[in-house]
N, C-alpha and C positions, 0 to 999 in steps of 0.2 A: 321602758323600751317602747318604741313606737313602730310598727310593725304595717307594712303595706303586703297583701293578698295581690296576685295578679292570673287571673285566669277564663278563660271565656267557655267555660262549663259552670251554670248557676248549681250544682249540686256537689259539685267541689268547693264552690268558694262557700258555702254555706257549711258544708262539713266543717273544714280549716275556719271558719269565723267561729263555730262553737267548741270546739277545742280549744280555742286562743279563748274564747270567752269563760272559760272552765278550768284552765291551766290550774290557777291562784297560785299565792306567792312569788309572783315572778316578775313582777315590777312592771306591767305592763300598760303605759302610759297612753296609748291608742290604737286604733285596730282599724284600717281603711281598705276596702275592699273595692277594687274592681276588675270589671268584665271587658276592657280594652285597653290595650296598650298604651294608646294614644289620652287615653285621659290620664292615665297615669304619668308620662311622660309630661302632659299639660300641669301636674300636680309638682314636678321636679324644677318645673320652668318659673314655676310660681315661688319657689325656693321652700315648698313643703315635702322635707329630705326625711324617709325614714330612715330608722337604724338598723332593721334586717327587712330585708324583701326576699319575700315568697313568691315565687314564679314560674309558669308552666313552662318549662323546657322548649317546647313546639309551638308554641304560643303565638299567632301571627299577627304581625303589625297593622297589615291590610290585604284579608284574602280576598279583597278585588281586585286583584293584580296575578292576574293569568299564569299558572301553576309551569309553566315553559321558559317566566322569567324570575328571577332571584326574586325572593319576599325575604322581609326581615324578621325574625324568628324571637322568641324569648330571651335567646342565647345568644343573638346579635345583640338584642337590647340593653341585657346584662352584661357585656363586656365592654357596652360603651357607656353605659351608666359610672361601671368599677371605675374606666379611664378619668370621670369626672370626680367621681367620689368614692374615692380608695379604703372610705373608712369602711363603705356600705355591705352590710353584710349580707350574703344569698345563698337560698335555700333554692334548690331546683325540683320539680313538680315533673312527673313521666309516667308514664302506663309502662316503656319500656325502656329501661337502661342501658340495653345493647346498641342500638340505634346513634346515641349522642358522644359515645367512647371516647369517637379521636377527635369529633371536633371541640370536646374542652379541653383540651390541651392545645388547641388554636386559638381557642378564645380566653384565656385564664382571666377569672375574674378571685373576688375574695372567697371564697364559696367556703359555706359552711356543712354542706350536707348533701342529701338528697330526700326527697320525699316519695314512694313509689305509690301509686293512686292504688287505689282506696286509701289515702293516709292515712297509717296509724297513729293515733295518740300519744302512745308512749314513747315514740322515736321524734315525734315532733319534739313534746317536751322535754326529750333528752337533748333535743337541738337549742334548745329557747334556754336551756342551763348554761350551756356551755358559749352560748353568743352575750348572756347577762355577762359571766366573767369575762368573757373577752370586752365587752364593754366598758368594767369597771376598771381592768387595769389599762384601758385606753384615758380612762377620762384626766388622770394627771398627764398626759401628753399630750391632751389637746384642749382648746377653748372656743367657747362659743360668742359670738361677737355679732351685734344687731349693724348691718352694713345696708345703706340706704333703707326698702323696705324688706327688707327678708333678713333672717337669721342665719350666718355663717360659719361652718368648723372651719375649725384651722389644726391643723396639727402645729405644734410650736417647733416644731424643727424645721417647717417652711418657711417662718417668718422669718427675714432678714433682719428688719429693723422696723418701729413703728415711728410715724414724720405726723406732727403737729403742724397744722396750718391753716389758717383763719378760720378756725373754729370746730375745724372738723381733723379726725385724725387718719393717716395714708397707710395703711399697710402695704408693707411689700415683702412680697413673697418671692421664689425664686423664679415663678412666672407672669405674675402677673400684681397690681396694684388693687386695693379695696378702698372704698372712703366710708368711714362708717362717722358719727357725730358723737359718740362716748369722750370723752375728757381723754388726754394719755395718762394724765395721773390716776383717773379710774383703773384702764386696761394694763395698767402697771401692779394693780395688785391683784390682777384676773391670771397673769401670764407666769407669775414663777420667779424662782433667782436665777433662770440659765439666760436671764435681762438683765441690761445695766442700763440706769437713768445716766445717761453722757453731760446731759444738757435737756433745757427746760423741753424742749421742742422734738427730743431724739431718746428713745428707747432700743437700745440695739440688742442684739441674740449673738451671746460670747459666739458662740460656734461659729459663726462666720466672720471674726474680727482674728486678721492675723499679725498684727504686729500695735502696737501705739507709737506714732510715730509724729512727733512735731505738734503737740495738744490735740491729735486727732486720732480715732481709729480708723485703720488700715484694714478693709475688708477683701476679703479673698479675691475680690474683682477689681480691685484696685481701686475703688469708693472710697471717697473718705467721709469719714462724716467728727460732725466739732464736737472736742472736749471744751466747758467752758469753766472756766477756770474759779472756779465755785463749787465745782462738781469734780477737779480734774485730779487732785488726790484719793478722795473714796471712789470713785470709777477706776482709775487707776488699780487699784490695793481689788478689789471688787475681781478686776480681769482677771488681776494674777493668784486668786484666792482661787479663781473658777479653771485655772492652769494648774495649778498641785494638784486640786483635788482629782479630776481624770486624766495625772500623768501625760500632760502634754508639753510638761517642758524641764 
């Protein structure tokens, strides 16, 4: 697990760094501590995503900005962080729990917990148990994919289809496109069988293929993309395998 600290009290984040350092057995692959929002947000941009973030609740972005007009808070940060990265798990840091009530249920992020300052130990590590298993039965649903310079999850249910082309291969998602330089025949054996190789150039995700129609699949958006006729019986048999088995037809 890779675990980011976020707090601008050095005698909190030094508590939580030796607890996390003392845990043992918990798979914890790194431990990054800081005392401002903003470097940590500069650590997000740089595509160094941890897997649960620890974060002060009140935590301010920039308290030089005069107490009369909005500041952006921990709990703004973490529900726009959740928005980009859904998988992220968070823990919330408070002196008081009364105070933040209603507005996480304005800001719903993935939240794992809470932590009441002076952190206790054993509630951390009750937190860090239960974020390993949610992690492990994430990792068959998603994959990690080296895209330009930074490393990318994907949850495989976003991906629509993956596009070869001059050397590099296109991911498309149902928002947005990735170019990463992995082979597709590599990323075809990273992604699972809910993918059908169609064609040399085209790896598609059944879930969004709704009919096969004229040697191509018919995607939910009306996309078609080519069956090549080398591939167009076992992609075929391949579809309609992945049709019985979750009762969609």
């Amino acid at each position: 697990m890779r675990i980011a600290v976020c707090d601008d009290q050095k005698d909190v984040l030094k508590a939580v760094e030796n607890i996390l350092k003392n845990v043992g057995n918990l798979d914890i692959e790194s431990i990054e501590i800081y005392q401002n929002i903003r470097h940590l947000k500069e650590e997000f941009q740089d595509g160094k995503q941890p897997d649960i973030l620890i974060i002060d609740i009140c935590h301010e972005f920039n308290s030089a900005v005069p107490k009369t007009e909005e500041r952006q808070e921990g709990i703004d940060y973490a529900y726009e962080l959740n928005q980009e990265y859904p998988e992220l798990q968070i823990i919330y840091m408070t002196e008081d729990t009364t105070i933040y009530s209603q507005r996480i249920f304005l800001k719903p992020v993935n939240l794992l917990g809470y932590l009441k300052k002076p952190v206790d130990s054993g509630i951390l590590k009750q937190l860090l148990k239960i974020a390993r298993e949610r992690l492990k039965q994430d990792e068959e649903k998603r994959v990690t994919i080296m895209c330009q310079n930074h490393k990318q999850v994907f949850y495989l249910d976003e991906i629509r289809y993956l596009e070869s082309n001059a050397h590099r291969t296109i991911i498309h998602t149902s928002e947005n496109e990735y170019v990463c330089y992995e082979k597709i025949s590599e990323l075809e054996k990273k992604i699972g069988d809910t993918f059908v190789r169609c064609h040399q150039s085209f790896l598609v995700n059944m879930k969004y293929i709704r009919r096969v129609e004229n040697e191509t699949f018919k995607l939910e958006d009306g996309q078609e993309i080519n069956i090549s006729k080398r591939r167009y019986v076992r992609a075929k048999e391949k579809y309609y395998d992945y049709l019985d088995r979750n009762n969609i037809r």
